[in-house]
C-alpha positions as CSV (number, residue, x, y, z in Angstrom):
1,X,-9.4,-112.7,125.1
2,X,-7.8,-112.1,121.3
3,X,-9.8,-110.3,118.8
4,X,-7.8,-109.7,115.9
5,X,-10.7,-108.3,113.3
6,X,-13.6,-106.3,114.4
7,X,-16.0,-104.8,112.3
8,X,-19.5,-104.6,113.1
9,X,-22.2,-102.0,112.0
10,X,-24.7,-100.4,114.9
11,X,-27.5,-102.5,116.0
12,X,-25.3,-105.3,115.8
13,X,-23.1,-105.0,118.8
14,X,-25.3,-108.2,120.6
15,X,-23.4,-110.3,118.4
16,X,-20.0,-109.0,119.4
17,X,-20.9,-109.6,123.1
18,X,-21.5,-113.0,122.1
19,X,-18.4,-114.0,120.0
20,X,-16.6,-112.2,123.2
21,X,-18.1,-114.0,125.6
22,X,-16.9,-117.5,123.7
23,X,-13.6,-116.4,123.6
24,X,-13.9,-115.6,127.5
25,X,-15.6,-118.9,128.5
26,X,-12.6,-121.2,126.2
27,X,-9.3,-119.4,126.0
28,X,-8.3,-122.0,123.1
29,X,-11.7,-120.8,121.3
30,X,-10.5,-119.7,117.5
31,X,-12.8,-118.6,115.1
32,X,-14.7,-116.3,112.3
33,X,-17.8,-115.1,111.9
34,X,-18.9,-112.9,109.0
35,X,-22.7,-112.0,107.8
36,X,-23.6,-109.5,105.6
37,X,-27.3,-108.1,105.5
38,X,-28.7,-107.1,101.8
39,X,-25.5,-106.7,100.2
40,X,-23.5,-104.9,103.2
41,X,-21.4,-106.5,105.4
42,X,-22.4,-105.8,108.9
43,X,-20.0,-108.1,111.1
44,X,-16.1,-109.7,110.4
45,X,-15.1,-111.0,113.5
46,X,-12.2,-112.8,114.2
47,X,-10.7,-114.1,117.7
48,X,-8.7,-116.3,120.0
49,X,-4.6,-117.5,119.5
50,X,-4.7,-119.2,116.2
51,X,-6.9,-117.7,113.6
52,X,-6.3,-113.9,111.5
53,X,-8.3,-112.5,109.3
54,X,-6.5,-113.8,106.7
55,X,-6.5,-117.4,107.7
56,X,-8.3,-120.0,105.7
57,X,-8.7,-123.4,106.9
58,X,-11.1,-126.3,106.1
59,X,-15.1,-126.0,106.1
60,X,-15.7,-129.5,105.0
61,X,-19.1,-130.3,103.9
62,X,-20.1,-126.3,103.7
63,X,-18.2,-127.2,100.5
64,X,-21.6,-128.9,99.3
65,X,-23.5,-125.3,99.8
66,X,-20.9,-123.7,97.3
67,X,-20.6,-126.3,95.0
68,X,-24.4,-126.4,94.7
69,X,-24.2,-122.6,93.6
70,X,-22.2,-124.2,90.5
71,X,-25.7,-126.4,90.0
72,X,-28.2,-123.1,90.4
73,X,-25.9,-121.9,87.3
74,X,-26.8,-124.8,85.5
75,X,-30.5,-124.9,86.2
76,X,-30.9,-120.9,85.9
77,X,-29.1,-121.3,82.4
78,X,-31.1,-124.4,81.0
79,X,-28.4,-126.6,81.2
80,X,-29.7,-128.7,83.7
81,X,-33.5,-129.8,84.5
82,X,-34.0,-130.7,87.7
83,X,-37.4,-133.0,86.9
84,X,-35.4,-134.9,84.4
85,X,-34.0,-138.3,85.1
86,X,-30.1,-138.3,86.2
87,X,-30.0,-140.7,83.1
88,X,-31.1,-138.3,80.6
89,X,-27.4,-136.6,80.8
90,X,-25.8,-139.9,82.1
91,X,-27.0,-142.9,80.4
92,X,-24.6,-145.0,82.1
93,X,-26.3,-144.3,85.2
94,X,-29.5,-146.1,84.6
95,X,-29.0,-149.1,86.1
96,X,-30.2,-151.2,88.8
97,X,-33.6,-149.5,89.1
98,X,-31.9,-146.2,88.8
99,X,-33.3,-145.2,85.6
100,X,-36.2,-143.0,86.4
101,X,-34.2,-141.1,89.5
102,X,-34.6,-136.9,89.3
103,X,-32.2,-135.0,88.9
104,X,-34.1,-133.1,92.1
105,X,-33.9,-136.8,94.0
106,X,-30.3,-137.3,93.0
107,X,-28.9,-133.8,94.9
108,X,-32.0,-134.6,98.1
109,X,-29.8,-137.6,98.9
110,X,-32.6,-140.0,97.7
111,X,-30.4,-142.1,95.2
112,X,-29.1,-144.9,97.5
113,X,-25.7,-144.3,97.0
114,X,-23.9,-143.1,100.1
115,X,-20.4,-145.0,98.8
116,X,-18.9,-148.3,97.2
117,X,-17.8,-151.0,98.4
118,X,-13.9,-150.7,98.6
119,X,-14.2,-147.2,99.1
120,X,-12.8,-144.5,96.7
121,X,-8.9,-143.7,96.7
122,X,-8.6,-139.8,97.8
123,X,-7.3,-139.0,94.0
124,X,-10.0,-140.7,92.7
125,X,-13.0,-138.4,93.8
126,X,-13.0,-136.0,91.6
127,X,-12.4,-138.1,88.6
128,X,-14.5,-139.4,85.8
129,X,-13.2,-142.4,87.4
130,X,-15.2,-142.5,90.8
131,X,-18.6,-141.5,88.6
132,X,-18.4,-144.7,86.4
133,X,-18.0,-146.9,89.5
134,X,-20.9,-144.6,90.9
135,X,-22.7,-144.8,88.2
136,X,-22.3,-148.7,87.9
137,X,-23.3,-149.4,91.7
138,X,-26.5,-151.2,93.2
139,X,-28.3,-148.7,95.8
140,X,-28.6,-149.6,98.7
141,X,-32.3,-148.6,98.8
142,X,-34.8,-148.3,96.0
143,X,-34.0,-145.1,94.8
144,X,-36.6,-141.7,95.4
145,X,-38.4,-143.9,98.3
146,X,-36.4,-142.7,101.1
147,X,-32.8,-140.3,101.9
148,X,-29.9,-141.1,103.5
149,X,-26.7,-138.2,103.8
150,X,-24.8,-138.9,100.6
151,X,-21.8,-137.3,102.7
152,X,-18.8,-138.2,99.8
153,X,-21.0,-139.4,96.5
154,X,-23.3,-135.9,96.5
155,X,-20.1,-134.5,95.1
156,X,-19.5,-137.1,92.4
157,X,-23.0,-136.6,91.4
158,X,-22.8,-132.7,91.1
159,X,-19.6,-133.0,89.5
160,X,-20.6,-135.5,87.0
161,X,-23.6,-133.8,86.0
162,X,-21.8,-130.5,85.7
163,X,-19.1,-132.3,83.2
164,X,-22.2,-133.7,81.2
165,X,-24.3,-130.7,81.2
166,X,-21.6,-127.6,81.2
167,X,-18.6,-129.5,79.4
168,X,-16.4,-128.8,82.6
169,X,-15.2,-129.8,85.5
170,X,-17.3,-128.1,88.4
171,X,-14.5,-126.5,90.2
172,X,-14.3,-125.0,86.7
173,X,-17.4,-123.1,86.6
174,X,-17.0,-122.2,90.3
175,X,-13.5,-120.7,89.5
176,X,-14.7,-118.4,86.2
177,X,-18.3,-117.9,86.9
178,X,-18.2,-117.2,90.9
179,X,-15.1,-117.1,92.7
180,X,-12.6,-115.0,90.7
181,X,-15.7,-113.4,89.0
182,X,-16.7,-112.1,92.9
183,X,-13.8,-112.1,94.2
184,X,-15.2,-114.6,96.8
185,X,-12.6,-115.9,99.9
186,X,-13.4,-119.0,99.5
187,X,-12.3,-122.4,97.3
188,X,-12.7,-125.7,95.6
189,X,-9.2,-126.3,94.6
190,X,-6.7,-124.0,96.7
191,X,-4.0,-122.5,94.9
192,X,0.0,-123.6,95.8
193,X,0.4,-120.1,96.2
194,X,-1.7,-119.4,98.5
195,X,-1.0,-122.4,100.9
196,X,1.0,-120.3,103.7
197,X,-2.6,-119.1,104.3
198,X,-3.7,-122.1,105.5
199,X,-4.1,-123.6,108.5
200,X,-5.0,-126.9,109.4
201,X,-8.5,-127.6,111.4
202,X,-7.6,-128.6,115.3
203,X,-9.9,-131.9,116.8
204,X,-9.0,-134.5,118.8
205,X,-9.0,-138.1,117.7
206,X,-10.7,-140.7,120.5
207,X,-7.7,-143.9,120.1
208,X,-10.6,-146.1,121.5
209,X,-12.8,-145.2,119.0
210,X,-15.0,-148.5,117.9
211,X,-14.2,-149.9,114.9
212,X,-16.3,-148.7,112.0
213,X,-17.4,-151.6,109.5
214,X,-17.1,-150.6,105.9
215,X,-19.7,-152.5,104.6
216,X,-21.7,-150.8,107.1
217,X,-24.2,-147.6,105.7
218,X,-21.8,-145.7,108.0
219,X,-19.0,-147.6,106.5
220,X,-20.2,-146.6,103.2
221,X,-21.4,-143.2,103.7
222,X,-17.6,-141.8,104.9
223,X,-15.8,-143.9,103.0
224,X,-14.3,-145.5,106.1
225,X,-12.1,-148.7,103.9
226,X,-9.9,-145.8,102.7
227,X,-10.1,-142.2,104.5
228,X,-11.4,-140.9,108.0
229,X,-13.9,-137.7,106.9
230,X,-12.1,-135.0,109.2
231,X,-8.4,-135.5,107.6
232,X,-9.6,-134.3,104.4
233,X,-8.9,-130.4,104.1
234,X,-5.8,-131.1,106.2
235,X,-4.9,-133.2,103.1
236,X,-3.0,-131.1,100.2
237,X,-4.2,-133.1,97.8
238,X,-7.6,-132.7,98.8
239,X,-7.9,-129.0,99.3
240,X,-6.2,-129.1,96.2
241,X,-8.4,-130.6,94.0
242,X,-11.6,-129.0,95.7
243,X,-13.5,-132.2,95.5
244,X,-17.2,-130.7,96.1
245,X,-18.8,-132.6,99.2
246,X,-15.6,-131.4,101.7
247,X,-12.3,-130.8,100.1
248,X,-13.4,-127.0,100.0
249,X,-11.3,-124.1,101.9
250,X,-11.7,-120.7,102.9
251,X,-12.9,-117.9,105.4
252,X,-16.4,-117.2,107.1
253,X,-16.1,-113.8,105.4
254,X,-15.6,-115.9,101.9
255,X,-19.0,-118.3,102.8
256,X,-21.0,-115.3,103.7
257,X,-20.3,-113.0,100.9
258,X,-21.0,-115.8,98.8
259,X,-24.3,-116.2,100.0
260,X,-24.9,-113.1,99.7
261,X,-23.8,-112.5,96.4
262,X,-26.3,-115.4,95.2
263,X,-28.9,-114.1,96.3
264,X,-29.1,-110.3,97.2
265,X,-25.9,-108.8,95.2
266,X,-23.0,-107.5,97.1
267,X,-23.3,-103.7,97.2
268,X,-25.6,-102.6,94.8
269,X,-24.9,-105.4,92.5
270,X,-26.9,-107.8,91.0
271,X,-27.6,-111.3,92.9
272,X,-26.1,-114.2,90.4
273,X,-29.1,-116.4,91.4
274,X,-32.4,-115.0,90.3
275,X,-35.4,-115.2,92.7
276,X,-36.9,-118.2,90.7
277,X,-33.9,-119.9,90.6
278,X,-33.3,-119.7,94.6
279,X,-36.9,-120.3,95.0
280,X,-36.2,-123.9,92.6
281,X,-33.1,-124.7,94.5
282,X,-34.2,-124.3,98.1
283,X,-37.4,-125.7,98.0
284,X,-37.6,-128.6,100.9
285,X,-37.4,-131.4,98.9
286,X,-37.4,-134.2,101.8
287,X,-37.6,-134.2,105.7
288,X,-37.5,-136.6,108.0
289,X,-35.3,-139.4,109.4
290,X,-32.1,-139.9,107.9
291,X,-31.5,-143.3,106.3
292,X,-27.4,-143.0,106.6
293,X,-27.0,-140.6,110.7
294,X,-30.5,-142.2,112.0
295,X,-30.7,-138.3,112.9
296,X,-33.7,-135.9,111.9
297,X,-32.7,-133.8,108.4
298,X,-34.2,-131.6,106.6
299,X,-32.6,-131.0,103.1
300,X,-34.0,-128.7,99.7
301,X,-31.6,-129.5,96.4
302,X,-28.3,-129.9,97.5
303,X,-28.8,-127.7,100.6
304,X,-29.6,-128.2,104.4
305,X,-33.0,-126.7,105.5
306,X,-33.3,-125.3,109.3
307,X,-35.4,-127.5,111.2
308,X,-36.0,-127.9,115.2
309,X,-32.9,-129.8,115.6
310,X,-31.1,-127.7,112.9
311,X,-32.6,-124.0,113.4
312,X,-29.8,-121.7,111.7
313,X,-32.5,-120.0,110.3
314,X,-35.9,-118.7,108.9
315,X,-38.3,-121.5,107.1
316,X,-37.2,-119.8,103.5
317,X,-33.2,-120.2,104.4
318,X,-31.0,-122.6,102.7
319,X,-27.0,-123.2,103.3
320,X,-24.5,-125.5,104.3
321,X,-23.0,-126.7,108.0
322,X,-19.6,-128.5,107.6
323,X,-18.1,-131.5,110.1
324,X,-16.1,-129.2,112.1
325,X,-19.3,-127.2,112.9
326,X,-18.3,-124.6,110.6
327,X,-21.9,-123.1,108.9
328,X,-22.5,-120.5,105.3
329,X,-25.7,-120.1,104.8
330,X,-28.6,-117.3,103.0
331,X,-31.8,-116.3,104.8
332,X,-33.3,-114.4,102.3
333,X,-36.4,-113.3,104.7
334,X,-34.1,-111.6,106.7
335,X,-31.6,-110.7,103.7
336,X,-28.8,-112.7,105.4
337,X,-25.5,-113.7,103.9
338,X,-23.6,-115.5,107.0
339,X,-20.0,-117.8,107.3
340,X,-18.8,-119.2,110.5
341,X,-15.5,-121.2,110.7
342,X,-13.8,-122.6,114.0
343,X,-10.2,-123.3,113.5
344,X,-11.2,-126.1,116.3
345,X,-14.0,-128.5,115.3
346,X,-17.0,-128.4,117.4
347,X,-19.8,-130.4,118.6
348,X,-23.5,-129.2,118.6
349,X,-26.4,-129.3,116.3
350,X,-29.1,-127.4,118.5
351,X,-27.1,-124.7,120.8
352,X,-24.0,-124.9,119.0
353,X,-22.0,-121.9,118.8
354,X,-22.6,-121.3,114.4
355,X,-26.3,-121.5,115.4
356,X,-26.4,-118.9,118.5
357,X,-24.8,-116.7,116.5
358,X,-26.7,-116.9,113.7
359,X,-29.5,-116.0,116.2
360,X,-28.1,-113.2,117.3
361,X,-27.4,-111.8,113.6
362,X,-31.0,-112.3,113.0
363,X,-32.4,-110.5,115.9
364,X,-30.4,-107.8,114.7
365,X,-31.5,-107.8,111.7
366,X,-34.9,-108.4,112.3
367,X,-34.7,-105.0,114.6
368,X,-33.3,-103.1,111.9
369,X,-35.9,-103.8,109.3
């Protein structure tokens, strides 16, 4: 057993036993877990043989969760309206029955549009580029009637809207208004200098996996005629350009002060979402089977929602859990800020380890209150 960071406040020493007992039970078991609990960190945990405290590796789509702070700005400022069509700031995008789609649809994964056909190249997706062939593209259902995981395209559509609404580029806004602004470990568009803090994400690839048609909703959803979804932060380019659905990078301590920063201030400060806007962005906005996975979700705008098979958290939290089974998310019934990252991708949506852990902080927290 390897812990390498351990900080954790009384009352929240179950937690510890926990993380310990993962790095007992899987002696190749890397990861970090940070929460804080209104505005105080409480645990910063990191163990096994190839993670620090200083590593930062890839988080994939928990990237959507930050981004989507970047789209709270823009509501809580007046920039962006989330009853108003998508076509209002993007005339281009009303066609093909797309004309009346909400903004509030669009970022619930109700627009039909989980990818193109012929996929988009890797330096394309953060690009006026991929929008206008986005924006040009049939759905593939009738738009608002039903959702379907938008796994690549959710961050095309934030990013677009945040170019027509803010006059920059959404890694932009994240960079000024939250990151450096914060000081928040975590990024959309990684530095050079700082790549000797990165490290790649661990998984094994199955050589007999079955061949994944990219015509296919599948196909289309993760971009499979160009890119597999789980190379992408390991790709410099990528992590470089931040692209907003799962190009993001950084440390569970960076996701969880984030969170917390949105929505309960970081010691003594002032949250950068206000109670209204965290109330308009995570709203539950559709639940239900998932047109793209065939799997039960839950999502408000942007964000996952906990739900039975998803239960990271209290009905009123609202986060992010990325392909590697890395999970940021707020609970602002318990005042939870909490980041989880494995260095090795995991499997699990109802006992994984992100969610017993996120238990265990809640207990704790619960008992403290």
């Amino acid at each position: 057993m390897q812990i390498s960071q351990c900080r954790v406040a009384p009352g929240y020493e179950n937690v510890l036993e926990l993380f310990e007992s993962f790095l007992v039970e899987d002696p190749n078991y890397s990861a970090q877990l940070a929460a804080y609990h209104h505005g105080k960190q409480v645990v910063g945990l990191t163990g096994g043989p190839d993670m620090d405290e200083r590593t930062i590796t890839g988080a994939y789509s928990c990237s959507k969760g930050v981004a989507a702070m970047v789209v709270g700005l823009l509501v809580q400022d007046g920039l962006l309206d989330l009853d108003a069509p998508v076509a209002h700031y993007w005339p281009e995008f009303a066609v093909h029955g797309k004309d009346r789609l909400l903004v509030r649809e669009a970022l619930s994964h109700q627009a039909g549009l989980p990818g193109v056909e012929g996929g988009f190249a890797l330096d394309e997706f953060t690009t006026p580029g991929a929008a206008a062939r986005l924006a040009a593209a049939r759905p593939s259902w009738q738009p608002g009637r039903q959702f379907g995981y938008h796994a690549l395209t959710i961050g095309i559509l934030m990013e677009e809207l945040c170019r027509r609404t803010a006059g920059d580029s959404l890694q932009g806004v994240y960079i000024r208004r939250i990151r450096a602004a914060m000081d928040i470990d975590f990024f959309l568009g990684l530095p050079e200098e700082l790549e000797p803090r990165y490290r790649d994400v661990l998984y094994t690839t199955d050589p007999q996996q079955p061949w994944l048609d990219p015509l296919s909703l599948d196909g289309l959803n993760s971009n499979a005629a160009v890119s597999t979804i789980m190379e992408l932060p390991n790709i410099r380019a990528v992590r470089g350009a931040g692209m907003s659905a799962a190009g993001g990078v950084g440390s569970a301590e960076g996701l969880a002060k984030l969170y917390a920063a949105a929505t309960t201030g970081i010691d003594g400060g002032k949250a950068f979402l206000s109670p209204a806007t965290v109330e308009l962005m995570s709203q539950e906005q559709v639940w239900g089977l998932d047109r793209s996975s065939g799997l039960d979700n839950a999502f408000a705008v942007v964000f996952m929602k906990p739900h039975p098979s998803r239960n990271f958290g209290s009905h009123r939290a609202f986060g992010h859990e990325g392909a590697n089974a890395a999970l940021g998310f707020a609970d602002p019934a318990y005042g939870l800020g909490f980041g989880y990252i494995p260095r090795r991708a995991e499997e699990g949506r109802t006992s994984g380890k992100a969610h017993q852990l996120a238990a265990a902080v809640r207990r704790s927290a619960a008992a403290l209150c």
